[in-house]
Structure formats: C-alpha cells, structure tokens
C-alpha positions as CSV (number, residue, x, y, z in Angstrom):
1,X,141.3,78.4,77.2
2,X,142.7,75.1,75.4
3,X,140.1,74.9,72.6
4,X,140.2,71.1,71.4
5,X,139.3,71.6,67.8
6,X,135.5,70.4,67.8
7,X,132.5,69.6,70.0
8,X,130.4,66.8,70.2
9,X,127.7,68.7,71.5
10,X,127.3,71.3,74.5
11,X,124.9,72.0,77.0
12,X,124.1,75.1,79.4
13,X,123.2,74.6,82.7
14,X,121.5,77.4,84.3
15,X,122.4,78.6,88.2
16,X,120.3,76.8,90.2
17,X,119.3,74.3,87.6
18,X,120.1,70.1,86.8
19,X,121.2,67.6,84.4
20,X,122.4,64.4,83.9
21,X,123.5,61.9,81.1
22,X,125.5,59.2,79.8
23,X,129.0,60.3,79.1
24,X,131.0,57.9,76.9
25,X,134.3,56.5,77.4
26,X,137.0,58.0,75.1
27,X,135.0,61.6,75.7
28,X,136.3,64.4,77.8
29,X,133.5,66.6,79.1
30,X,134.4,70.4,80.0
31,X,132.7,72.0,82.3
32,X,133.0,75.8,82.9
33,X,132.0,78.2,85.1
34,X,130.3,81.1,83.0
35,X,129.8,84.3,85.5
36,X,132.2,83.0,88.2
37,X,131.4,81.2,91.5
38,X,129.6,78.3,90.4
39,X,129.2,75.3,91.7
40,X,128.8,72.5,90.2
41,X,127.4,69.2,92.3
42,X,127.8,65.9,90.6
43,X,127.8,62.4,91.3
44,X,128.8,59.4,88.7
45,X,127.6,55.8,88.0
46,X,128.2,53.3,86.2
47,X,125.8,53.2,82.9
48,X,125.3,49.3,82.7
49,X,125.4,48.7,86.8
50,X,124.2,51.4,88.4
51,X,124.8,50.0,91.7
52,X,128.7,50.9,90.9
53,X,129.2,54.5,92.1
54,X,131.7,57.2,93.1
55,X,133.3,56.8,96.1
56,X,134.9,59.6,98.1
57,X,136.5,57.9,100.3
58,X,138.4,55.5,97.8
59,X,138.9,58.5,95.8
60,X,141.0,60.5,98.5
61,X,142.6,58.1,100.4
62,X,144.1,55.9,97.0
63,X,145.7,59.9,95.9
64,X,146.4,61.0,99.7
65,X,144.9,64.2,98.9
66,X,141.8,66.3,100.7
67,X,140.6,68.4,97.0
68,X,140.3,67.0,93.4
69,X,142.2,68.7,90.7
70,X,144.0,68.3,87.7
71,X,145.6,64.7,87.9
72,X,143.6,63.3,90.2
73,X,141.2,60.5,88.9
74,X,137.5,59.9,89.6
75,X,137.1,56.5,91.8
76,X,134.5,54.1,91.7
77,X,133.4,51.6,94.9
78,X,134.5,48.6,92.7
79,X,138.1,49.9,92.1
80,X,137.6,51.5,88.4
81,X,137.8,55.2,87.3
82,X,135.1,56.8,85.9
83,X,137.3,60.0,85.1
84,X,140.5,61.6,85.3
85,X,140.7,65.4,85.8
86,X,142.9,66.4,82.8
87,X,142.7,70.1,82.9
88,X,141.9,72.2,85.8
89,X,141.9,76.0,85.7
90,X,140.4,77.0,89.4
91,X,143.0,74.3,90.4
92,X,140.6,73.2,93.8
93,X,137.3,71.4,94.4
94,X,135.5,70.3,96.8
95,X,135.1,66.9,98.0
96,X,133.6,66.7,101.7
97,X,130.4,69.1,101.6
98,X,127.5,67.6,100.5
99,X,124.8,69.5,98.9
100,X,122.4,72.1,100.2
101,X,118.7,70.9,100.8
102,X,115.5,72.8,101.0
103,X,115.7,73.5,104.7
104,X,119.5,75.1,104.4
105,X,118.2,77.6,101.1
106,X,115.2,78.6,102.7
107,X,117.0,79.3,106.8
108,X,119.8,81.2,104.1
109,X,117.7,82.7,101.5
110,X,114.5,82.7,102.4
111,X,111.7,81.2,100.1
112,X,111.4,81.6,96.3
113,X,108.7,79.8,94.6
114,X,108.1,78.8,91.2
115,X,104.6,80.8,91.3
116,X,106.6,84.3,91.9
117,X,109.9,83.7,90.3
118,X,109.8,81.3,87.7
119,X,112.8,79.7,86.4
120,X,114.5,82.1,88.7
121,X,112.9,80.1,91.9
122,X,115.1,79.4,94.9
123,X,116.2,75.3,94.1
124,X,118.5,73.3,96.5
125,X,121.7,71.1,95.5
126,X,120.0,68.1,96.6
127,X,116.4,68.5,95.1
128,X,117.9,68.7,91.6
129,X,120.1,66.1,91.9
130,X,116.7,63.9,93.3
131,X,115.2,64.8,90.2
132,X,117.7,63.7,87.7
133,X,118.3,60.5,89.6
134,X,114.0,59.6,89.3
135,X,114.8,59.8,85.9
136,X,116.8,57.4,85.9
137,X,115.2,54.9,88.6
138,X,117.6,55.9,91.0
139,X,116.1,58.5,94.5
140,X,117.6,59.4,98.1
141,X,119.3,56.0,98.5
142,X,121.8,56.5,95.8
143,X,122.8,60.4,97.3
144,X,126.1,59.4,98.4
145,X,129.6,62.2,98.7
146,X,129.7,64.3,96.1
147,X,132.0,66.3,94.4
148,X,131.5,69.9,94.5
149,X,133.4,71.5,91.4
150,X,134.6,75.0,91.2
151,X,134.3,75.0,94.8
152,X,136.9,75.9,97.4
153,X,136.9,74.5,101.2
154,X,139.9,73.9,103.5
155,X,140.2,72.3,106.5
156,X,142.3,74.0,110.6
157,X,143.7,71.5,111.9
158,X,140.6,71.5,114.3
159,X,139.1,70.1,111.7
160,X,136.9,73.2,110.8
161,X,135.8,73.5,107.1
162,X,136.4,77.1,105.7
163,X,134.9,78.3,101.8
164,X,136.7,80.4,100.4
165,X,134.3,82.8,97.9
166,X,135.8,83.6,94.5
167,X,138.1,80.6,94.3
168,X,136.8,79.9,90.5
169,X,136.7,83.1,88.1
170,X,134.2,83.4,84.7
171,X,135.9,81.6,82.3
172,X,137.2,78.4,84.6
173,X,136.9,75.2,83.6
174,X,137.8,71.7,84.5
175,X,138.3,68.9,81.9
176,X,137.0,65.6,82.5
177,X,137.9,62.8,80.4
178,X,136.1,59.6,80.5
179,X,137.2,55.7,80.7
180,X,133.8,54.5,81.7
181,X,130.6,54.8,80.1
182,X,129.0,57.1,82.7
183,X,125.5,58.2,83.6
184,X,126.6,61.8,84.9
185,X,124.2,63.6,87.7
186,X,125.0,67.4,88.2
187,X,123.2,70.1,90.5
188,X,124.4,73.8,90.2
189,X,122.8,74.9,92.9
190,X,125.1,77.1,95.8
191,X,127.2,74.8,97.8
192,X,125.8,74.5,101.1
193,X,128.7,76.8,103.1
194,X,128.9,79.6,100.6
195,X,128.4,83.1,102.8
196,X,126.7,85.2,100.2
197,X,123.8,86.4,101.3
198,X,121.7,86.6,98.3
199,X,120.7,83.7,96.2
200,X,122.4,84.0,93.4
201,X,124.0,80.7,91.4
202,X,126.6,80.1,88.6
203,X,125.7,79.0,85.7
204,X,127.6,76.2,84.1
205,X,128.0,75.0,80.5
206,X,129.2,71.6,79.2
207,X,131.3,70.9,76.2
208,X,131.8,67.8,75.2
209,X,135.1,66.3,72.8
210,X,137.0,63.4,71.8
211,X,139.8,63.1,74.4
212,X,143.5,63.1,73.4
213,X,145.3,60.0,73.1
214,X,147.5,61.3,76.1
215,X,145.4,63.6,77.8
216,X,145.5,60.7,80.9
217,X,149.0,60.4,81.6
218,X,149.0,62.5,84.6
219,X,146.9,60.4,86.4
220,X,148.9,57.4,85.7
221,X,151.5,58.7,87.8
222,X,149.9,57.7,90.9
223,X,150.0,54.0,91.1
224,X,146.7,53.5,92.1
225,X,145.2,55.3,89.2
226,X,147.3,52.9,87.0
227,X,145.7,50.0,88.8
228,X,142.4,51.4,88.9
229,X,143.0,52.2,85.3
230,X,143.7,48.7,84.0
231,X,140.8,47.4,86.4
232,X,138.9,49.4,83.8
233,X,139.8,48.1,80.6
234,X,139.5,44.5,81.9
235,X,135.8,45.2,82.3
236,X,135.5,46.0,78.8
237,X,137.6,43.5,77.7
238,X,135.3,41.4,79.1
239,X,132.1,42.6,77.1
240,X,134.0,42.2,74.0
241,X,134.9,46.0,73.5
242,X,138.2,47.9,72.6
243,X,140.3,48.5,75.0
C-alpha cells in the first residue's frame, strides 16, 4: 500500500453499517476494503448546496466509460467534480446497481433483527444510506445512482449485468481526492446482485490525508475533467477562497 506519511483522522465502517461527512477539498479520503468483498455504497453533495449532487450519467458519458477507476473523476449535475479517483487497487467499480433494500435482504437472507443479533442485524444498502441523509435534512428524494465501490459488474451485449465475486481482495483500496467541499454518504451493506448466500458484509475503513500537489493529473487528461475541473475553482473563486 502507498502510505502518504500522515492521517488526518480515520474511521471504521463496519459490514453492514453507515456514515457520512463533510470531506474537504485539498483531502484525499482512502477507503479500503478490510476482509475482502466489500462494498462500499456512496453518494456525494455539495456541502453549501446540497441540491448539487452526483450524477451518473454525466459522470460516464463525459469519460465514455461503463466502471469508475483510477483516473476517472467524480461528476456533479452542475458540471463540477467532487473527486478524482487517484489510486485504485481493485481497478473496477460499480456504477449502474443501485443499492439493496429491505425487501431484496430479507427474499436473499432472510430476517435478522436487532432484538436477536445486535450490531450483527441484517441492514440494507438503502436503509443506511436513509439514515445518514435524515441527518442531514436530506430522505428518499435525494437517493439518486450511486457508486458501488469495490464492486465488480459487467455488462453481454444483451445488456445483462453479471457480478463478479472476489473482484476486490483484503487490503484494496481506492483513493479519493477531493476538490469540493463534500458532504459524503456511504452504506456498506452487500450490493444488491452479489450471489453469496449468506449475509455476510465487508467492512470498510476510511483514512483520510492531505492530497499531493499532483495526485490529479490523471484526470486532467480527459478534457472534460479539465473543464469540469476549472468549473470548480471558479466557484470558489467566487466565495473569496484559494483556488
């Protein structure tokens, strides 16, 4: 692993469990998968308009690309990046799925409930992203395509999706370095087409670190991410801030 040479602070998300936060500009989060297999469901906003979101479709269609991986930039639906993808180590993830809901765990895995299993209870991608967005004053309305890290899915040319188990190993980790200040939602509950039969989620843990003064370059070399780039730092030239 590329250790930068200090962290901010880190955070460990257990399988099946939430968070979300303000990531800053100028930060790169890590996020790693810690037993291999997790999933990691997260959405992105902007922190001072939180009508500004992701947006898949911009996303893909402005890199002409299906997955997300290293060089590939986070979009937003006002033509800014919240992130670039700066390191990738399981080199795929997922951007079409969606997340699991109660109905798909419990028609997969049957029912787990707090009162039997504790912490250990049966939890869905989407209820723990609902939760983190209440706290925030955001609910159902702002669900909108996520992106499924760590995860693997292809596409036939019949258009039929296909997960492929085991695509990220213990020890995987993606690097995500920030150029807006971001309120970060993330669920790391299955995703909703993995075949195992038990319930059983990845836990992922979050580093964050100052980014590198060129840790973005490889994004840049699309042309749209250079646009989308300096659409960025206009908007905080604008407020008065370093750009």
């Amino acid at each position: 692993m590329n250790q930068p040479d200090a962290y901010i602070w880190e955070q460990h998300i257990p399988g099946g469990c939430h968070w979300s936060g303000i990531v800053r500009r100028g930060t790169t989060l890590r996020l790693v998968d810690m037993t291999g297999g997790a999933n990691a469901a997260v959405l992105f906003f902007n922190q001072e308009e939180k009508l500004e979101r992701y947006n898949m479709a911009d996303t893909l269609k402005s890199q002409h690309t299906f997955r997300l991986t290293k060089g590939h930039a986070c979009h937003s639906d006002m033509g800014r990046i919240f992130c670039c993808i700066t390191e990738d180590t399981s080199g795929w993830n997922d951007t079409v799925c969606g997340m699991s809901d109660a109905d798909l765990i419990r028609r997969k895995y049957g029912t787990g409930r707090y009162q039997e299993l504790r912490n250990e209870m049966f939890r869905s991608g989407l209820d723990g992203m609902l939760i983190e967005l209440a706290k925030w004053g955001l609910g159902m309305r702002d669900v909108v395509s996520n992106i499924n890290f760590f995860s693997k899915v292809t596409a036939n040319s019949s258009g039929e999706l296909t997960f492929h188990p085991g695509n990220s190993k213990a020890g995987d980790y993606v690097d995500l370095s920030f150029e807006m200040d971001t309120l970060m939602v993330l669920s790391a509950a299955p995703h909703p087409l993995d075949p195992a039969e038990a319930y059983k989620p990845g836990a992922v843990n979050m580093a964050a670190f100052m980014t590198p003064s060129s840790a973005v370059t490889q994004c840049t070399r699309i042309s749209e991410n250079l646009r989308a780039l300096q659409n960025t730092q206009r908007l905080y030239a604008c407020h008065g801030g370093a750009v």
